[in-house]
Every structure is written in C-alpha cells, then in structure tokens.
N, C-alpha and C positions, 0 to 999 in steps of 0.2 A: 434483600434490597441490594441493588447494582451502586457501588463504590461511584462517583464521580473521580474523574481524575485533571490535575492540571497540567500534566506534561507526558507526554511519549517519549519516551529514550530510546534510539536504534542504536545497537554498537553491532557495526558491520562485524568486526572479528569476530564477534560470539555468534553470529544470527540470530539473536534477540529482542525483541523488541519489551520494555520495558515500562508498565505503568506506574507514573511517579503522583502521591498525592501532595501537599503544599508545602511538606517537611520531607522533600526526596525519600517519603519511605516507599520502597515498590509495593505495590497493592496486588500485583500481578502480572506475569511476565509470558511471554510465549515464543516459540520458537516461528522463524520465519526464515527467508530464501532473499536474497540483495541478488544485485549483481554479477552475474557469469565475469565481467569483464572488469569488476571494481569498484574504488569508490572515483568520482569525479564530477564536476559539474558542466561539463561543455556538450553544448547542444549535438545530438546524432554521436554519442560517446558510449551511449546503451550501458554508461557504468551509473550507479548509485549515484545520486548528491549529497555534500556534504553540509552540513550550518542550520542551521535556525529555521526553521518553516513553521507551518499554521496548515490546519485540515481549512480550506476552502468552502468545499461544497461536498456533501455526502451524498451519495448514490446510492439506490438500491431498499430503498423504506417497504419495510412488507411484502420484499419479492423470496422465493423461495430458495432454501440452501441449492446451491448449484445453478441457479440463474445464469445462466450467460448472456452475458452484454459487449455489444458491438456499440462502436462508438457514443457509449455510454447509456445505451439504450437495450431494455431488456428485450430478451429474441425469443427464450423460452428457456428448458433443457438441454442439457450435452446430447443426451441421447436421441432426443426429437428430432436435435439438430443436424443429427449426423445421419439420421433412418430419410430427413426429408434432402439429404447431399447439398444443406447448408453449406456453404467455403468458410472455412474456420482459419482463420491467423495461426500460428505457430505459441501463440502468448495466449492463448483463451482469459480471458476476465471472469472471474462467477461471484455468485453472492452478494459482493457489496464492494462501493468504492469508497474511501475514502481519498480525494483530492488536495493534493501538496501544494503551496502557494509558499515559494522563497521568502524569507525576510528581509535577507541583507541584500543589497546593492551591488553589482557587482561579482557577487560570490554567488548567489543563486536565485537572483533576482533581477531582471533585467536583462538586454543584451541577449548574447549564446549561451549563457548560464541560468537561464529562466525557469525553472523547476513547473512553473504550470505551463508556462507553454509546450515542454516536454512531456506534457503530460505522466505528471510522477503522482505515482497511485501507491495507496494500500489499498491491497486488492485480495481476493481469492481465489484460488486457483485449482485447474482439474489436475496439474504435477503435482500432488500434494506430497510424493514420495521423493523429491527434491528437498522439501521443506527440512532447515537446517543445512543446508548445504548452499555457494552462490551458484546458483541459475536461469537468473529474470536476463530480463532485459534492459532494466535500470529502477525498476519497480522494486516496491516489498512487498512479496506473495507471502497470505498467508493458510492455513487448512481455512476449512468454509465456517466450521462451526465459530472454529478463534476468531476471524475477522468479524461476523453475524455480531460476536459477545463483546469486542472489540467496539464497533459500531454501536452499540447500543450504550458502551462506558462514554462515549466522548459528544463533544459541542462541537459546531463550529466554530473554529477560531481558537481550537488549543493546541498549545504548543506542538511541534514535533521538533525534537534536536535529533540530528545524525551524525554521529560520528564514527570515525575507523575506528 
C-alpha cells in the first residue's frame, strides 16, 4: 500500500526532495535537479522558488512513462516525436506534472513572484542524467519512474515547502 503523505520538502542544496508524513518522518525521499540558475522567486529568473506552495492541478493520469507534454498536454513519445520532426523546447516535460500554486503573498504568490503563473512544475524529464545536479529551468525535474510514484503518493492541495 502507497504511504499518503502531508508535506513535500525541497532543500535545493541537497537536490532532494523529501516525503514528510504528519510527524515530519520522511517516508521517502528522491533525488531530483532545481535550478541551473538558483533559488529565487522573480518572474523570467528561470531560478527555483523559494516558501510555501500547494500542488494545484496534477497532470498526466494514466498517461505512459515518458509522455511528453507541450503545454500541458500529452503529444505522445520522445521517440515518435522526434522520428515525426516534432519541434521540442530545450525543457521536454514527460510523465507527469505536478503544478506549484505559491502561498504566501508577495514572496511567491501574487505580482512577479507568482509561482503558477511561472508555471513551476514537478515534472519528469528526458535529462534524467542531470538529475542530482541544478539544471532546470526554474522547475523540479524528476527520473519518470520517481515523479509516476511521486504522483501517485500526493492529493491536491498538499503542501510543498522549498527551501535552500
């Protein structure tokens, strides 16, 4: 049986992201990829955000490992995509989204600091050989399988905290 969890923890310096269940014990943790550029909340900063968020809207329900999704919509395979000379972004999305909604005001909510309108994802990614190391774009990438298990541990509307 799949652990429920109530809280995500990101600590950028480790590239971990962290499942906390009601007693901050970690239930399970995974490695993942932040930011090439940092931590930071300012709109077109391509660094991580920092504070309090909530998964929004989850993406990707019974689509297959390696999905690739263009703006938030599944397209098919990497491979299909690239044999039928699809144009692929730099940032390929796969597997599954889950979507970041700021909490705090101010700091990543609201304004040039808005974490959804940034479109800040946990996502899955075809650079899986990055992962552990920062090289997003302001996203948390993770391998396909971890995000898939990930996905399947959380609700919408549970916590995410980020910190450096």
């Amino acid at each position: 049986m799949i652990s429920r969890v109530d809280i995500i923890l990101i600590r950028i310096s480790e590239q971990r992201l962290y499942l906390l269940d009601e007693k901050d014990n970690v239930l399970i943790d995974y490695s993942i990829s932040t930011s090439l550029y940092g931590a930071g909340n300012q709109k077109d900063s391509y660094q991580t955000p920092l504070g309090l968020h909530c998964i929004k809207e989850k993406i990707g329900d019974g689509m297959p490992e390696y999905e690739v999704f263009i703006g938030r919509k599944p397209q098919g395979q990497l491979d299909d995509l690239i044999a039928n000379n699809v144009g692929l972004s730099e940032d390929i999305i796969t597997s599954r989204i889950l979507w970041l909604e700021g909490l705090e005001p101010g700091v990543n909510k609201e304004g040039d600091v808005d974490s959804y309108e940034r479109y800040i994802y946990i996502h899955g990614t075809v650079d899986e050989e990055s992962i552990g190391s920062p090289a997003s774009h302001g996203c948390i990438r993770m391998r396909n399988r971890d995000v898939i298990d990930l996905y399947d541990r959380v609700d919408i509307g549970c916590a995410v905290k980020i910190v450096d």
